[in-house]
C-alpha positions as semicolon CSV with decimal commas, in nm:
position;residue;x (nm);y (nm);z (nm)
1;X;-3,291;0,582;-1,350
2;X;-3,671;0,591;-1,207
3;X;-3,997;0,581;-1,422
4;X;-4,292;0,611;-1,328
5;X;-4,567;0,322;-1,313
6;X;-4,701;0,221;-1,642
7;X;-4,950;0,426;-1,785
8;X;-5,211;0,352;-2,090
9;X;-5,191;0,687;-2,277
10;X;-5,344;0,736;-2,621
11;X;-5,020;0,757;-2,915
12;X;-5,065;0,643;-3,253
13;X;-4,915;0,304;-3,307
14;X;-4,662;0,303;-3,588
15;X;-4,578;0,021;-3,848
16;X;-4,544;-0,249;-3,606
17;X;-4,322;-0,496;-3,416
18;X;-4,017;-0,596;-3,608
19;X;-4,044;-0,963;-3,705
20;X;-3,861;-1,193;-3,457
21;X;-3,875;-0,958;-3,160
22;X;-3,960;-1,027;-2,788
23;X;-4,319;-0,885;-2,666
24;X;-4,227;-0,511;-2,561
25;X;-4,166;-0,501;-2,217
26;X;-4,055;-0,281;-1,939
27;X;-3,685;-0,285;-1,720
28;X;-3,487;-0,571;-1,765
29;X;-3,547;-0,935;-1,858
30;X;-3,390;-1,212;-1,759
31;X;-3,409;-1,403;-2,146
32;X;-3,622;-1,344;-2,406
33;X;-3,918;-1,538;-2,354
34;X;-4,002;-1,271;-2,049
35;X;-4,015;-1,015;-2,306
36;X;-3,776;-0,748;-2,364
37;X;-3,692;-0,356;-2,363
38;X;-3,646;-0,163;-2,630
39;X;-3,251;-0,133;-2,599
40;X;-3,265;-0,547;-2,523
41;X;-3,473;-0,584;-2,851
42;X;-3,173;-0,310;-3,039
43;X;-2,889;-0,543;-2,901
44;X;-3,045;-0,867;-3,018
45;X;-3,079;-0,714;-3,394
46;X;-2,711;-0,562;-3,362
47;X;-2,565;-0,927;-3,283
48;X;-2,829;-1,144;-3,102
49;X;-2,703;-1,090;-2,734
50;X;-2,955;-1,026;-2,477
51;X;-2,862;-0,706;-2,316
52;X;-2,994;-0,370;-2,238
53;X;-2,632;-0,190;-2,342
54;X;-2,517;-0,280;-2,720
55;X;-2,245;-0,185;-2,836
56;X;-2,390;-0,031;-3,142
57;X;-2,542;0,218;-2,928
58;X;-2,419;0,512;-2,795
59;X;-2,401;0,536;-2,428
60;X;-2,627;0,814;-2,379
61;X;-2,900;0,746;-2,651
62;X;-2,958;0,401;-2,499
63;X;-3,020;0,566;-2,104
64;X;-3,264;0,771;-2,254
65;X;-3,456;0,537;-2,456
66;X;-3,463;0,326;-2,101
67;X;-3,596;0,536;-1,939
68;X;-3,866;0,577;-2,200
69;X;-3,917;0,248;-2,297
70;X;-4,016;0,205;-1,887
71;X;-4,178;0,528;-1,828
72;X;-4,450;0,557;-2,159
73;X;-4,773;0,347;-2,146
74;X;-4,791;-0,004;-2,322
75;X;-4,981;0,174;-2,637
76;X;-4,698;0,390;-2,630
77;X;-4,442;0,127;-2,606
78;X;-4,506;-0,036;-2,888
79;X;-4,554;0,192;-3,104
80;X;-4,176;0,291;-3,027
81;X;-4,082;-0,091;-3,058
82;X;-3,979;-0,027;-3,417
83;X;-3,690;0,240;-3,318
84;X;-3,547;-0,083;-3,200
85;X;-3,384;-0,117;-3,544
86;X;-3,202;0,243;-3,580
87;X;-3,107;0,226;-3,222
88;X;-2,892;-0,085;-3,301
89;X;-2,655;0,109;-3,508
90;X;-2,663;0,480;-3,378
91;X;-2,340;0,563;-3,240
92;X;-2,215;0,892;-3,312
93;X;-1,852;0,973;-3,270
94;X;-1,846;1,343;-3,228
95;X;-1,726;1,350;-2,796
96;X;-1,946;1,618;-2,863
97;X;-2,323;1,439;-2,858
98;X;-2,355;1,345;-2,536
99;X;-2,351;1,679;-2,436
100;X;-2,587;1,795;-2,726
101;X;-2,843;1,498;-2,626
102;X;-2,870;1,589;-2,272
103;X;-2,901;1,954;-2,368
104;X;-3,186;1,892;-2,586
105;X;-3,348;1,659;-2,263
106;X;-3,313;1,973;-2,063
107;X;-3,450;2,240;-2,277
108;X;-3,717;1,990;-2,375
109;X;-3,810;1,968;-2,014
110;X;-3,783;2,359;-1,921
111;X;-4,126;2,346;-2,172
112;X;-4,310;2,202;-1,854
113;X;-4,069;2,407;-1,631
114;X;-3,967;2,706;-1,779
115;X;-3,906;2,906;-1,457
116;X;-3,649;2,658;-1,356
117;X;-3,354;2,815;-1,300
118;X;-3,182;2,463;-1,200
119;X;-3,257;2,347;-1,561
120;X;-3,141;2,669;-1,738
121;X;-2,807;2,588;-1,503
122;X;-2,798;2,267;-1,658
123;X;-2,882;2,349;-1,995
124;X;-2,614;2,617;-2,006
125;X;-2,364;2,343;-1,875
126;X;-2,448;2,138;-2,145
127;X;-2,422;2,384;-2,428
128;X;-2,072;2,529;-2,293
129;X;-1,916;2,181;-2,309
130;X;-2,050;2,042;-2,626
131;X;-1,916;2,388;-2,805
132;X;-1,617;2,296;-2,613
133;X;-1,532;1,965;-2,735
134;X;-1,721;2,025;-3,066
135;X;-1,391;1,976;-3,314
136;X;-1,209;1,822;-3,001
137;X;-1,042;1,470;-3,103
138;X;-1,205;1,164;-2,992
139;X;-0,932;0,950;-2,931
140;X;-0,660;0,891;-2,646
141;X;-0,706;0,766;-2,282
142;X;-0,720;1,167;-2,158
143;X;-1,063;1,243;-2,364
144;X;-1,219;0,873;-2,312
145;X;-1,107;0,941;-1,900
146;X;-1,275;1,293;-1,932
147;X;-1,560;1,218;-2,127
148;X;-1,659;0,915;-1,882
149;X;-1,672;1,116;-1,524
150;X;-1,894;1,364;-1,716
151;X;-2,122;1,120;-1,793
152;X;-2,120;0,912;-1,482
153;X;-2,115;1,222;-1,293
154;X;-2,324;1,588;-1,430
155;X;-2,431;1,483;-1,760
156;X;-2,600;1,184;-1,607
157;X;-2,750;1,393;-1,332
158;X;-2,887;1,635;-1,588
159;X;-3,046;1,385;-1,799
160;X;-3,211;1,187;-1,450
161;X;-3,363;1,535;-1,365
162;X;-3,455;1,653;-1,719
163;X;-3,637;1,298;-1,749
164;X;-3,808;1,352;-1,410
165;X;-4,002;1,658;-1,537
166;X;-4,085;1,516;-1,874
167;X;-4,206;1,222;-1,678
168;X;-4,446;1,385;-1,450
169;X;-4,577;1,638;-1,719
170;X;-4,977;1,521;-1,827
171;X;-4,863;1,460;-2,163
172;X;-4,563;1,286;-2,071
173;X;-4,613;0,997;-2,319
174;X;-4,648;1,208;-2,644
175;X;-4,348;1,397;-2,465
176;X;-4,107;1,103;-2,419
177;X;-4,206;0,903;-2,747
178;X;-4,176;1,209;-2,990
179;X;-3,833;1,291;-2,846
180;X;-3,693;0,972;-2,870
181;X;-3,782;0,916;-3,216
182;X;-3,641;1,303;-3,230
183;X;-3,310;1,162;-3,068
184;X;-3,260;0,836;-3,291
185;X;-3,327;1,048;-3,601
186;X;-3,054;1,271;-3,515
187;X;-2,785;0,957;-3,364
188;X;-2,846;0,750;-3,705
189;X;-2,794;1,100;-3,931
190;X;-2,510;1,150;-3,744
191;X;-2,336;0,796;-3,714
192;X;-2,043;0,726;-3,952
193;X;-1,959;1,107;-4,013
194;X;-1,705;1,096;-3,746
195;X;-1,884;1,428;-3,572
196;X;-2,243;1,478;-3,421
197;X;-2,407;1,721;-3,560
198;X;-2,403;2,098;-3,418
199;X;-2,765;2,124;-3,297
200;X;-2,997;1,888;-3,187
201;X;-3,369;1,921;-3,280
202;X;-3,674;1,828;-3,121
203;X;-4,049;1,804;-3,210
204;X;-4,223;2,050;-2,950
């Protein structure tokens, strides 16, 4: 996914680096010493491997908070650094949230665009399926199959665009970093109930 060059935007820094952590950092490092992102700073707290794709972290969640973690400002960026923690564990198992996550991208970016009628589209899409598969059982090869060409395939496409608007909108630090910390609350309130929650809120 794209993001755009860094920008130094004024958000209010929260508590503070966990201790231990790489410097904050945007895309990919090569080791720790370079700094890391926020999802490489989740995976080393989850089990001290250097990658940008823990297991602890649900497939989704973690390509949004990329795409934050290189789109925001450095202010911004660390005062998101300490999401790094709930992001290590925040896995829900509902086949349902991926779905719901997008869907709360897209109607958070049909604020800046609200006469979109390719985001409505998308948002519609991603309502439809998540009632769908909402008490739908998460196991067996058929559902894991399914599941992974929607994500590699529309629900990926809807979250790139949805991410595009929210990253060219003025505000689009305050944007990005409040729905993030919107989207972890939700993932770590959901994980371990075997089911994402029905509806997805965001700060607005």
């Amino acid at each position: 996914m794209t993001a755009l060059p860094a920008r130094r935007a004024s958000v209010k820094p929260s508590a503070g680096v966990p201790d231990g952590l790489p410097a904050p950092g945007r895309f990919a490092h090569l080791h720790p010493e370079d700094g890391a992102c926020l999802m490489e700073a989740a995976a080393l707290l989850a089990s001290g491997r250097f990658t940008d794709s823990p297991a602890g972290t649900h497939t989704a969640l973690a390509a949004l908070a990329r795409v934050v973690n290189d789109s925001v400002g450095d202010d911004a960026r660390r005062a998101l650094w300490p999401l790094a923690a709930d992001l290590a564990d925040a896995r829900p198992a509902g086949r349902d949230y991926a779905p719901l996550l997008v869907g709360a991208v897209v109607d958070e970016a049909r604020l800046v665009r609200p006469a979109s009628r390719r985001l409505a589209r998308h948002g519609r899409a991603c309502r439809t399926r998540a009632a769908r598969l909402a008490h739908a059982p998460t196991g067996g090869p058929a559902a894991r199959i399914g599941d992974l060409l929607w994500w590699r395939g529309p629900g990926r496409r809807h979250l790139e665009q949805a991410l595009g608007v929210l990253c060219a909108a003025p505000d689009a630090d305050q944007r990005l970093s409040d729905l993030l910390r919107e989207a972890v609350a939700q993932a770590r309130e959901c994980t371990g109930r075997g089911a994402a929650s029905r509806e997805f809120r965001c700060n607005r």
